[in-house]
C-alpha positions as CSV (number, residue, x, y, z in Angstrom):
1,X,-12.5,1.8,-13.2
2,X,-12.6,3.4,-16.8
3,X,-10.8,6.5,-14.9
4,X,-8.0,4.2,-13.3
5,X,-7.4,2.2,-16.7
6,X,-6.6,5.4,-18.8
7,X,-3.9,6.5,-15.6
8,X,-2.4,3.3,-16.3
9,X,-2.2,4.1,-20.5
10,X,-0.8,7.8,-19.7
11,X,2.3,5.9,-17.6
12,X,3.4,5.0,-21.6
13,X,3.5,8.6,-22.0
14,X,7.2,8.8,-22.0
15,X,7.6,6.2,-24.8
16,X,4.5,7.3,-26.8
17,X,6.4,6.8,-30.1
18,X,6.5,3.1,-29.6
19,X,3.0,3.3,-27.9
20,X,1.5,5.0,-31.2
21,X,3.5,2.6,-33.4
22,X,2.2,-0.4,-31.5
23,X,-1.5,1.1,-31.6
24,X,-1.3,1.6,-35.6
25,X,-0.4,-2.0,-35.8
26,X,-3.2,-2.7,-33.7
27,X,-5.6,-0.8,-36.0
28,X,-4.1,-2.9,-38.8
29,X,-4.8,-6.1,-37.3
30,X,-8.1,-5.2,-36.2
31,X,-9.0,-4.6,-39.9
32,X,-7.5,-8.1,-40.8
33,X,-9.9,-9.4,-38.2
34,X,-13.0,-8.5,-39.7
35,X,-11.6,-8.2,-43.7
36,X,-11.0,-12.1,-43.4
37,X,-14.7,-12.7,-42.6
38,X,-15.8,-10.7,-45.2
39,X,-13.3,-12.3,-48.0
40,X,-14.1,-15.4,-47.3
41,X,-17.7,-14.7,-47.9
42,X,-16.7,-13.1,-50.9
43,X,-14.9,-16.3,-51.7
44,X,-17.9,-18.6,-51.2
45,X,-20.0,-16.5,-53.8
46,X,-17.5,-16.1,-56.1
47,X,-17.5,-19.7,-56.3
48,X,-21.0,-20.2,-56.8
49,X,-21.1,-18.0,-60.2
50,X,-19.7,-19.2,-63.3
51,X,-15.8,-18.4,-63.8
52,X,-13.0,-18.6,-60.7
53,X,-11.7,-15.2,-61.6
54,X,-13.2,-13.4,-59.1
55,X,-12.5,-15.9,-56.7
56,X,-8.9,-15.8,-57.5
57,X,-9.0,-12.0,-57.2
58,X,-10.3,-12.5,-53.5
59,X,-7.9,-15.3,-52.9
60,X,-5.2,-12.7,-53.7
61,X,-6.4,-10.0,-51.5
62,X,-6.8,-12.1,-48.3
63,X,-3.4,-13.2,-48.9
64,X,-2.0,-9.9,-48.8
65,X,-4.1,-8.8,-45.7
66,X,-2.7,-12.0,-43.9
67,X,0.5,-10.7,-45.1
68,X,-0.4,-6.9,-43.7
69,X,-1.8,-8.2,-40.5
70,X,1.5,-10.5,-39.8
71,X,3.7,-7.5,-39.8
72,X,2.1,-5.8,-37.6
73,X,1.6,-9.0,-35.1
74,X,5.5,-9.4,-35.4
75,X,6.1,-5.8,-34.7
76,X,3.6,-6.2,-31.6
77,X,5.3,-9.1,-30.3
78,X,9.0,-8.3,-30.7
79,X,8.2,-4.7,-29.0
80,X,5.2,-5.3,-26.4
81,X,6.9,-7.3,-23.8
82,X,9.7,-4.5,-23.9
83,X,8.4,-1.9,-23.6
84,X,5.7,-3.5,-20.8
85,X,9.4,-4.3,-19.1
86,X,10.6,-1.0,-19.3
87,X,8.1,0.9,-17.9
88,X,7.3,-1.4,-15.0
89,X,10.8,-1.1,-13.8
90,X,10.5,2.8,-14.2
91,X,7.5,2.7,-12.4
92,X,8.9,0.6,-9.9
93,X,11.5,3.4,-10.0
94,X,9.3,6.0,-9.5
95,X,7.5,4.9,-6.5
96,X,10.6,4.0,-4.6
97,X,12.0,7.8,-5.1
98,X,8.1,8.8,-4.3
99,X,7.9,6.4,-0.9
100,X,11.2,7.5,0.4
101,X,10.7,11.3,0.2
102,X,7.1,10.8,1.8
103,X,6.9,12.8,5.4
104,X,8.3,10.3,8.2
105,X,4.8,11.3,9.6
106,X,3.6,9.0,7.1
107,X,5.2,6.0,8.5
108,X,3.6,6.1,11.4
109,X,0.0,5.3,9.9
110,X,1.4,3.2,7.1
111,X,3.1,-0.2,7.4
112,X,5.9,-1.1,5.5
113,X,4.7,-4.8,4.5
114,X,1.9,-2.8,3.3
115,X,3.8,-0.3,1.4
116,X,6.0,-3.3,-0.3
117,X,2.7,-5.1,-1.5
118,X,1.0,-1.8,-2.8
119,X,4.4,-1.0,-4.8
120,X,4.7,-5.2,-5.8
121,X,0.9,-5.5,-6.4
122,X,0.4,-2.3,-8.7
123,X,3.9,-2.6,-10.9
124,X,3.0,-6.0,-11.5
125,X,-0.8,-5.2,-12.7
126,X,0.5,-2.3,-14.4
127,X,2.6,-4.8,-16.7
128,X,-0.3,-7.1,-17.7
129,X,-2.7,-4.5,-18.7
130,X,0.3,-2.9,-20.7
131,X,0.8,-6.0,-22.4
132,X,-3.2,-6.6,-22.6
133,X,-3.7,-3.2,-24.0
134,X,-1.3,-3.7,-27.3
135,X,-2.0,-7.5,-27.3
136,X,-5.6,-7.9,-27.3
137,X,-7.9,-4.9,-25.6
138,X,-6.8,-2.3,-28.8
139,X,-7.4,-4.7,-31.6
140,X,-10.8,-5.9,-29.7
141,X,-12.1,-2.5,-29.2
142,X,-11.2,-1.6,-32.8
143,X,-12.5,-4.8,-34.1
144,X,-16.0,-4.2,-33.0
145,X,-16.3,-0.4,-33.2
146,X,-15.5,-1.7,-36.9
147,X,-17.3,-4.9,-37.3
148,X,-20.9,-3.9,-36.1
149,X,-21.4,-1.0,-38.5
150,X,-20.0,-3.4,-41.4
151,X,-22.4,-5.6,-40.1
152,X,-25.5,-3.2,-40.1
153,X,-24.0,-2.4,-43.7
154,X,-24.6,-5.9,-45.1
155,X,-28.0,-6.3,-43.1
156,X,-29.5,-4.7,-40.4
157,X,-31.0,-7.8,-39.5
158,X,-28.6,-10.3,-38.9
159,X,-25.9,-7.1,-37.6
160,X,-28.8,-6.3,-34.9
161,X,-28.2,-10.2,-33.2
162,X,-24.9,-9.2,-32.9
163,X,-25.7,-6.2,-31.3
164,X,-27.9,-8.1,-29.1
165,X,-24.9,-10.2,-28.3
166,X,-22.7,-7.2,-27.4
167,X,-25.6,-5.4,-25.2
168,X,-26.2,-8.7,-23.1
169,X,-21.9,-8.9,-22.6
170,X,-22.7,-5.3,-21.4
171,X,-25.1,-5.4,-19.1
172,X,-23.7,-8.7,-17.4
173,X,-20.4,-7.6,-16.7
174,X,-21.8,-4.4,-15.4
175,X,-23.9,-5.9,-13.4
176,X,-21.2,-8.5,-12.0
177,X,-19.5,-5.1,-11.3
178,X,-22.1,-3.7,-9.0
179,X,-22.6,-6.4,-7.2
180,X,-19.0,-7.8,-6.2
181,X,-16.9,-4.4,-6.3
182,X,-17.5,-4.2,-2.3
183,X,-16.5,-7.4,-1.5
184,X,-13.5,-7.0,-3.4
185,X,-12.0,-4.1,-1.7
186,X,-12.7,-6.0,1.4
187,X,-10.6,-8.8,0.0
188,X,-7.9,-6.3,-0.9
189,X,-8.4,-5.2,2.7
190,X,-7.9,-8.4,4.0
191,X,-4.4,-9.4,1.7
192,X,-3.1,-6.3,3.0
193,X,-3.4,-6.5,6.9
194,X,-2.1,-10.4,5.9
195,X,1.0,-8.9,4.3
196,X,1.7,-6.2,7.2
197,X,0.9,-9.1,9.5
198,X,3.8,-11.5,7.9
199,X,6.0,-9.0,7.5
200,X,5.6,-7.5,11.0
201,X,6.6,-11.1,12.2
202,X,9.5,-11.6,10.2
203,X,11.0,-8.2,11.1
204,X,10.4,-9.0,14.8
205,X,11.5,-13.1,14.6
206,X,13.7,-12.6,18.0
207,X,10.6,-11.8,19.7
208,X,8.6,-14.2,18.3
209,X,10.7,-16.7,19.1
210,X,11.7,-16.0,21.9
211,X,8.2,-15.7,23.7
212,X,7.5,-19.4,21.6
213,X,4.5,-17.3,19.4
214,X,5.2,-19.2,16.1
215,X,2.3,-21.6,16.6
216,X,0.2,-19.2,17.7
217,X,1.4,-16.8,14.7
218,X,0.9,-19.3,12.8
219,X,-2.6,-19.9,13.8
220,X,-3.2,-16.1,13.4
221,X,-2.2,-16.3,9.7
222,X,-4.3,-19.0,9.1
223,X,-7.4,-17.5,10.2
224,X,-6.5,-14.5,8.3
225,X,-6.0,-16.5,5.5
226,X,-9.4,-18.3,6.0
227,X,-11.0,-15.3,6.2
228,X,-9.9,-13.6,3.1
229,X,-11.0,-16.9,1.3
230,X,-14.4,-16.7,2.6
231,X,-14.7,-13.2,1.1
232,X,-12.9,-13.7,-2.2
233,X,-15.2,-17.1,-3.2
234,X,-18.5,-15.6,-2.8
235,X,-17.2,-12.7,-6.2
236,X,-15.4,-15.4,-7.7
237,X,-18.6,-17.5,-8.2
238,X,-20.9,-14.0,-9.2
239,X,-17.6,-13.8,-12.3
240,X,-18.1,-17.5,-12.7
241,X,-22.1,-17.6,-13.3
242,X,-21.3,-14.3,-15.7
243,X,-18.8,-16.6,-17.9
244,X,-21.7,-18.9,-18.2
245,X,-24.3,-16.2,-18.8
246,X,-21.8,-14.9,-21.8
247,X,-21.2,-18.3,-23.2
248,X,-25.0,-18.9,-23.8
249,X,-25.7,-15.9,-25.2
250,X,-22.9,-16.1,-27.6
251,X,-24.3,-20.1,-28.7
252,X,-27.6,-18.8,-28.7
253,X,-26.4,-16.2,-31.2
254,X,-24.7,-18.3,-33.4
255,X,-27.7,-20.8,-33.5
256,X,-29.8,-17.5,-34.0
257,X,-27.7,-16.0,-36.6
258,X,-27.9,-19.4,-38.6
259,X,-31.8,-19.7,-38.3
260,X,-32.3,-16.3,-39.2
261,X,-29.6,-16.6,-42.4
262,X,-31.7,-19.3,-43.9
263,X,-34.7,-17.9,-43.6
264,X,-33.8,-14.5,-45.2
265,X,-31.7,-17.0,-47.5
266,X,-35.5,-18.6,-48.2
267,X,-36.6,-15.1,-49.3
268,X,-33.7,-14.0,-51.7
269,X,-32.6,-11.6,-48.9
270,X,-29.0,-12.4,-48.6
271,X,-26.3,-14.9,-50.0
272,X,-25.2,-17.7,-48.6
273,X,-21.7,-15.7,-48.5
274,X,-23.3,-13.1,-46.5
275,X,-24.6,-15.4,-44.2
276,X,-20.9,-17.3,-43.9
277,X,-19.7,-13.6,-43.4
278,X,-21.7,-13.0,-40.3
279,X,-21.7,-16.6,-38.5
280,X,-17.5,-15.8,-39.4
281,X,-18.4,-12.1,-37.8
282,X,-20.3,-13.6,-34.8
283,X,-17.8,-16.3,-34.4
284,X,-15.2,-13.8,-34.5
285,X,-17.2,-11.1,-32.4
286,X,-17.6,-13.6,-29.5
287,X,-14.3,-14.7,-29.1
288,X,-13.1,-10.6,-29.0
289,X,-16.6,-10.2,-26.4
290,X,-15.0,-13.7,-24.4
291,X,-11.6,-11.5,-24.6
292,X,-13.1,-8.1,-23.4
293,X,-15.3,-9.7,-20.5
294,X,-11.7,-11.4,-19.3
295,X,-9.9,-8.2,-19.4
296,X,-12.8,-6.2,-17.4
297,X,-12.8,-9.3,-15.0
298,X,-9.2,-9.2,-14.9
299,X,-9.3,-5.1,-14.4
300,X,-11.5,-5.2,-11.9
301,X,-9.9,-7.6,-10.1
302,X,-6.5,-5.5,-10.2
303,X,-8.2,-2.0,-9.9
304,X,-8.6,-1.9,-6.0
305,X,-4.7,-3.1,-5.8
306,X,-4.3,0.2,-8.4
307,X,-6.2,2.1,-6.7
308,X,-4.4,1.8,-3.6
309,X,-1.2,2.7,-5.8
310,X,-1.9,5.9,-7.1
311,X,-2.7,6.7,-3.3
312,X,0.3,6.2,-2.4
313,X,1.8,8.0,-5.2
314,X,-0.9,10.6,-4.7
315,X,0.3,11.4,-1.5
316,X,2.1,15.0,-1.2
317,X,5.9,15.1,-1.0
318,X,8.2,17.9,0.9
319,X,10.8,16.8,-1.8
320,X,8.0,18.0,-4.3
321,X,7.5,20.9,-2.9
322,X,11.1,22.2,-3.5
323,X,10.6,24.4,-6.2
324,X,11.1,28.1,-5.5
325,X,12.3,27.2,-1.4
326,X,15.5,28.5,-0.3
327,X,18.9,26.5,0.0
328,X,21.4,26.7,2.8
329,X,24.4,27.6,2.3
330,X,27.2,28.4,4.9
331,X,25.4,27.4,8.0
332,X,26.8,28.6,11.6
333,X,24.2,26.9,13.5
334,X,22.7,29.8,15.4
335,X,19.3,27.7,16.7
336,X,16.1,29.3,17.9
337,X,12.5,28.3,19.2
338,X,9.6,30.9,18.8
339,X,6.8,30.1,20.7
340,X,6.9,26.3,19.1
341,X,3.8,24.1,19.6
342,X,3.4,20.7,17.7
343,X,0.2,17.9,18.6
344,X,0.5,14.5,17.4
345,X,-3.5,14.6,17.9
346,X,-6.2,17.4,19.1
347,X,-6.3,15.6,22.2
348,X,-2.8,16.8,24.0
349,X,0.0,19.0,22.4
350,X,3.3,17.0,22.8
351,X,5.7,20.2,22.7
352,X,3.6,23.8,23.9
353,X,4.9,27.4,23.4
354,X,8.5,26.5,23.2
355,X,11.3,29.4,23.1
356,X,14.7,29.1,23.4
357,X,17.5,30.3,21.2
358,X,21.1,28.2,21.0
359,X,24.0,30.2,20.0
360,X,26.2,29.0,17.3
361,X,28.7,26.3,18.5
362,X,26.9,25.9,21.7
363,X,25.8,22.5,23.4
364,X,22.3,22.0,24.6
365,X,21.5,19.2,27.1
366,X,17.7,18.3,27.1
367,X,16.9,16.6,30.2
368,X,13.3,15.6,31.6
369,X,11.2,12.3,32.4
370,X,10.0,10.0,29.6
371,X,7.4,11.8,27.3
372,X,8.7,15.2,28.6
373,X,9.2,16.0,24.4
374,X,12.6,15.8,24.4
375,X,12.6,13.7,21.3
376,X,9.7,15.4,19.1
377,X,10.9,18.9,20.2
378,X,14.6,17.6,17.9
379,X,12.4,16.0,15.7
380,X,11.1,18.8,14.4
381,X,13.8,20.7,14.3
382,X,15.0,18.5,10.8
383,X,11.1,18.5,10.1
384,X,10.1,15.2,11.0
385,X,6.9,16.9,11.9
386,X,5.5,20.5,11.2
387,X,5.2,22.6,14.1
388,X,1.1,22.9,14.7
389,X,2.4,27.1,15.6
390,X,5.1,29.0,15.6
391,X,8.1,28.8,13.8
392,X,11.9,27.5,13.9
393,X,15.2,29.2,12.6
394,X,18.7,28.6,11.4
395,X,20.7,31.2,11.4
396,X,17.6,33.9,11.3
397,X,16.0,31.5,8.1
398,X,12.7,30.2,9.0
399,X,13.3,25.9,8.0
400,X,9.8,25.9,6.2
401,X,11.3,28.1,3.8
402,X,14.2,25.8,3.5
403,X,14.4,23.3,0.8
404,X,14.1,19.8,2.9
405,X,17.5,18.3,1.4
406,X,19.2,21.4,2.4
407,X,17.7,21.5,5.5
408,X,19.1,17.5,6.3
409,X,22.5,18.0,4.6
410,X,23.2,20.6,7.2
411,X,22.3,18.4,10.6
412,X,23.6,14.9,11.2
413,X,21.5,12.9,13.5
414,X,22.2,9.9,16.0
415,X,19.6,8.0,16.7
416,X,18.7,6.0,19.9
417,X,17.9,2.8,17.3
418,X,20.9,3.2,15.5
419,X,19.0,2.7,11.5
420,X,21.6,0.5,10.2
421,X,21.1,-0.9,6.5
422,X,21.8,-4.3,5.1
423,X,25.0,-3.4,3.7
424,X,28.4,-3.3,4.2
425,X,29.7,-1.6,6.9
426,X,31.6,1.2,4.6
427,X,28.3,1.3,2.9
428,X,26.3,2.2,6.0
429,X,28.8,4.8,7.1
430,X,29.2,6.4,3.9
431,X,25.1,7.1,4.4
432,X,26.9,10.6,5.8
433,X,29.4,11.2,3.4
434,X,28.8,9.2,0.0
435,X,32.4,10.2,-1.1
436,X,34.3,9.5,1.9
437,X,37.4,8.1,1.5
438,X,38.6,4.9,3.1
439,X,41.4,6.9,5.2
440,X,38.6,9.5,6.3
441,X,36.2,6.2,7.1
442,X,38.6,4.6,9.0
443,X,39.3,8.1,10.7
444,X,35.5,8.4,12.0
445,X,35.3,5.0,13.0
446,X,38.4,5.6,15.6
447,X,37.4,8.9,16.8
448,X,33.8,6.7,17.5
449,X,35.9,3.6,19.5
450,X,34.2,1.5,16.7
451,X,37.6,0.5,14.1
452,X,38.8,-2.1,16.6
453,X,35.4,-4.4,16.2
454,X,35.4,-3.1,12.8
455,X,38.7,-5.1,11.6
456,X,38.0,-8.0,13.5
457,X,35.1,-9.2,11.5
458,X,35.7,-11.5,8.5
459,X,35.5,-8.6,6.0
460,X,37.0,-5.6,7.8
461,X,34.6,-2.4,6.7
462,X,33.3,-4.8,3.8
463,X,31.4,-6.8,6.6
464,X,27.6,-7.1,5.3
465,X,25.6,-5.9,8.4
466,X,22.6,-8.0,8.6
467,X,19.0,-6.4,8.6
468,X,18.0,-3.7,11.2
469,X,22.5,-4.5,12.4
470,X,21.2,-7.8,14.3
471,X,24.6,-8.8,13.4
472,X,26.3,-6.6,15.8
473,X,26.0,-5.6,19.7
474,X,23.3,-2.8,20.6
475,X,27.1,-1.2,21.9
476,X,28.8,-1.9,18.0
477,X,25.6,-0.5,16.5
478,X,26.0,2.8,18.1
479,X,29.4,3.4,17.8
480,X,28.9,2.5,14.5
481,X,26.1,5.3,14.3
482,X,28.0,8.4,16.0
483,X,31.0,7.6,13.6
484,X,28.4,8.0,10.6
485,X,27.5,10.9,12.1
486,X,31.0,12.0,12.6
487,X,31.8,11.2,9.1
488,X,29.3,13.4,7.9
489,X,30.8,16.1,10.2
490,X,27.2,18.6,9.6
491,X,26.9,22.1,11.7
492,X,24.6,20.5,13.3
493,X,24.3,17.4,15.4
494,X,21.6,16.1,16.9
495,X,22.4,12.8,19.7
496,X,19.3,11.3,20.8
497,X,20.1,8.8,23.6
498,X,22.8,8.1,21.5
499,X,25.5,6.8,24.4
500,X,22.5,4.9,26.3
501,X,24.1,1.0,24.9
502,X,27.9,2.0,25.8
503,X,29.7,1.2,28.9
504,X,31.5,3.7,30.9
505,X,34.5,3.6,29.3
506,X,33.8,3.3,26.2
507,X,31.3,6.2,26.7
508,X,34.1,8.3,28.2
509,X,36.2,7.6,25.2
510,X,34.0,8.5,22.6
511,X,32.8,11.9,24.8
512,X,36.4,12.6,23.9
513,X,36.0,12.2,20.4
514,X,32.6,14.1,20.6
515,X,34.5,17.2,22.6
516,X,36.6,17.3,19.6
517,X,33.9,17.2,17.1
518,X,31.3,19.7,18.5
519,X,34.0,22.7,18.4
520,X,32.5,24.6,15.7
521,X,29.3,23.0,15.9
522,X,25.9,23.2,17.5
523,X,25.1,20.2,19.4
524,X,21.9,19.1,20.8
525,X,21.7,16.2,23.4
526,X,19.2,14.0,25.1
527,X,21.0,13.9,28.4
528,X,21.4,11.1,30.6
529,X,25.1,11.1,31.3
530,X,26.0,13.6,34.6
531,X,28.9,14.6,32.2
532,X,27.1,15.9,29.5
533,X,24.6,17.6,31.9
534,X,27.6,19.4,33.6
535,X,29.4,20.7,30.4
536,X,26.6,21.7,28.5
537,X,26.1,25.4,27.6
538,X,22.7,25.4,28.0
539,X,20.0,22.6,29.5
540,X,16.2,22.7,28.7
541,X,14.0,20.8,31.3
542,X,10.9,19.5,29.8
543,X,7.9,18.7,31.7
544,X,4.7,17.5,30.0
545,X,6.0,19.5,26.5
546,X,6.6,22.6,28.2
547,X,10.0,24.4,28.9
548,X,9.9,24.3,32.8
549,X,13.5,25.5,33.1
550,X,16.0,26.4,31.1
551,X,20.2,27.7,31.9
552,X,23.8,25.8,33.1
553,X,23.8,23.4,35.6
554,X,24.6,25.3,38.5
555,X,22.1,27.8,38.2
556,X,19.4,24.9,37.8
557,X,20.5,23.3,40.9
558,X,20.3,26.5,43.0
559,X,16.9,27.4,41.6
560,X,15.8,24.0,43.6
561,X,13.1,22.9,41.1
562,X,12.7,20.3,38.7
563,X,15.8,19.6,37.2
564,X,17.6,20.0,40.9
565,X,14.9,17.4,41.8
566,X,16.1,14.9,39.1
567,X,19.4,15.7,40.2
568,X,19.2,14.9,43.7
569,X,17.1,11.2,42.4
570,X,20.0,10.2,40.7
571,X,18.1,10.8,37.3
572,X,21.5,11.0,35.4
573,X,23.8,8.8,35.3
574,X,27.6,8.8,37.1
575,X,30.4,9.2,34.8
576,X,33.0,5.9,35.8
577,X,35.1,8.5,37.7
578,X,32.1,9.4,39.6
579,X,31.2,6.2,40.7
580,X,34.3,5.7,42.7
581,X,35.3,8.9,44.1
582,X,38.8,8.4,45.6
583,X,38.8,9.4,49.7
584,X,41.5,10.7,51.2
């Protein structure tokens, strides 16, 4: 826990000017905390010898350290908050630029409700002990790193009470530790599958409501809930019995303090000042105790939530591994496969020993039954995944030696789920190109048979698209994707089921448009149009993750093996000329 609270003070790192500021007036109101004790003892025995001189000179001097120890709470207050502000929206910041750029391999064991509690949960924590540290946990630690040896100072007897007081705070909490820190990442478990639950849900609401699950969904949450309650009471009561432990020690010692004070006062071993000294040092040491037994409570509480944080942020980045790694320049588009093997798991490579190579502006048609590899074979290609062996190429430059930006700014990708954003539609296509003109926008969309929907809606390209594009057709939301891709106009271009939601004609107008685009470019396909099969340069048949067959169309149908087989089943689809052949 200690570990994780000092990451969370080297986060002010950036603004340690301010930070050390703020600590120095920390310092200085931790020594108005225990001078005031002191003084006023001072005071009281100033008072009881002859003259008021003394006491006037006392008087003075705790005047000025109120004075001293309000200048440094004003500059504490007027600076805290702000800079608590500032460095939880930069951490915010931070984690967003850090989630993003995290290997889309990553997604696939992580949840997004998750992932937006994590980054909510820790920012959030983060703040409050910022704003603890300067506010309270500085000045408390000072106060009593300061205040026991003072107190030893004046007597050893009374001061060892107080340390009494201080050991039994330590041993409690760290015992309340101990005993509850397992059920409390349990609890942390269970908050987090109740977020990736809700949000799961709320992303899918057509489903849900469409198969009538909200009661039972419902009914699901509530159990969850239920559940997460019966673990979380069981460590709120051990931290509730410890606030009552610590409150009768501290009256105890008080009560203890005050019986010993009289009877050393019997025997001419102290002053009554000294003894209204410590009774103000005990009062004032429990209250800082009180302060640093909430602020571990409250730590522990939040350090599972951190923990889970710095995990995140933990996690290695190909974007941080940039430094030193080639970047693209020109790129033809030359494409080659050596001896390419990638396994999701050690039970069953996906893609095995693939080699092919794909001359510059060529297009490649992959065709084969679902799970062939068709998609994770592409997918690595822009490095979803890293191949398990072997290696890829662009242009002779083997991609792991490629800078990951530069890799992506070369290859524009359509995807079977189009990906689109909840933003404007200019917005979404300018996710290719983010200085696109209007005129070049407006340009793509055409060529893509999507400007005609496009200016229909109420806001023309300013149109907000609503989440995930359930605003438009599955049709509108591919057509909307291949213009993005268009827009971006890349060497390479990747169409994964890209045509599958588009009728006939449209299809057949925006293969036009493709034609057009992929002269001069390298174009891979996942194939299910007979069209696309026909005119591609070169088709890969995939079976189980291996390349079963690879060359033109009619050389695969007079070999007479797989792909003439999926031929012959009607396995691609009839372009709308196809499906009524004119006799005669």
């Amino acid at each position: 826990m200690l570990k994780t609270y000092l990451r969370v003070l080297a986060l002010l790192a950036p603004e340690q000017g301010l930070a050390i500021a703020l600590a120095i007036a920390n310092l200085a109101l931790a020594g108005v905390f225990f001078l005031e004790p002191w003084l006023f003892g001072r005071v009281v025995d100033s008072l009881a010898s002859p003259g008021t001189g003394a006491a006037w000179h006392y008087i003075g001097l705790w005047a000025a350290v109120g004075l001293g120890g309000l200048l440094a709470s004003v500059l504490v207050s007027l600076h805290t908050d702000s800079l608590a502000h500032r460095r939880r929206l930069a951490v915010i910041a931070h984690y967003f630029e850090h989630a993003i750029t995290l290997p889309l391999s990553f997604y696939g064991e992580h949840h997004t409700g998750r992932m937006l509690r994590v980054m909510h949960a820790g920012s959030s924590n983060l703040f409050h002990i910022w704003l603890g540290f300067f506010r309270e946990h500085l000045a408390t630690a000072l106060s009593i790193l300061v205040m026991l040896p003072l107190a030893l100072w004046m007597n050893w007897k009374l001061g060892l009470l107080m340390i009494a007081l201080m050991a039994v705070f330590s041993i409690s909490n760290a015992v309340a530790m101990q005993r509850t820190s397992e059920a409390q990442q349990e609890v942390e478990r269970f908050h987090d599958a109740i977020s990736e639950r809700t949000t799961d849900v709320i992303g899918n609401v057509l489903v849900v409501q469409s198969f009538t699950r909200v009661k039972a969904e419902v009914a699901e949450l509530q159990s969850m809930i239920s559940r997460t309650l019966s673990a979380q009471y069981p460590v709120l009561r051990g931290w509730a019995w410890l606030a009552v432990a610590n409150r009768t020690a501290s009256t105890l010692t008080v009560v203890a303090i005050f019986a010993l004070g009289v009877a050393l006062h019997a025997r001419g071993e102290v002053t009554v000042g000294t003894i209204v000294s410590f009774v103000g040092f005990a009062t004032m040491l429990i209250g800082r105790l009180e302060q640093f037994a909430g602020f571990i409570s409250s730590l522990f509480f939040q350090t599972p939530a951190l923990n889970e944080f710095y995990a995140i942020l933990d996690t290695p980045s190909p974007a941080a591994q940039a430094l030193g790694l080639l970047v693209l320049g020109d790129v033809r588009g030359d494409v080659a496969f050596k001896d390419v093997s990638f396994s999701f798991d050690s039970s069953r490579p996906a893609v095995r020993n693939l080699t092919f190579r794909v001359p510059a502006g060529a297009t490649v048609a992959l065709v084969g039954a679902t799970g062939a590899g068709k998609t994770t074979a592409l997918n690595l290609l822009y490095r979803v995944h890293e191949p398990t062996s072997g290696r890829i190429t662009i242009d002779g430059i083997d991609i792991r030696s490629v800078d990951l930006n530069s890799l992506r700014q070369h290859i524009a990708v359509v995807f079977q789920d189009a990906g689109l954003l909840y933003r404007s539609v200019a917005d979404n296509m300018r996710i290719g190109k983010p200085d696109a003109s209007q005129e070049e926008i407006e340009a793509a969309a055409r060529a893509a048979e999507a400007h005609d929907f496009i200016v229909v809606k109420p806001e023309g390209y300013g149109t907000l698209i609503a989440e995930r594009g359930r605003s438009l057709s599955g049709g509108e939301r591919q057509r909307l994707a291949i213009a993005r891709a268009m827009l971006k106009a890349a060497p390479i271009l990747i169409l994964d089921e890209a045509t599958s939601a588009l009728d006939n004609a449209t299809e057949a107008r925006i293969q036009r448009a493709l034609d057009q685009l992929r002269r001069h470019r390298t174009m891979f396909v996942i194939a299910h149009r007979l069209s696309t099969v026909r005119n591609a340069d070169l088709i890969l048949v995939l079976k189980d993750g291996v390349l079963a067959e690879q060359g033109r169309y009619g050389e695969l149908v007079r070999q007479n093996g797989i792909f003439a087989e999926l031929d012959r089943e009607g396995r691609f689809v009839p372009d709308a000329e196809d499906e009524n052949p004119v006799s005669g």
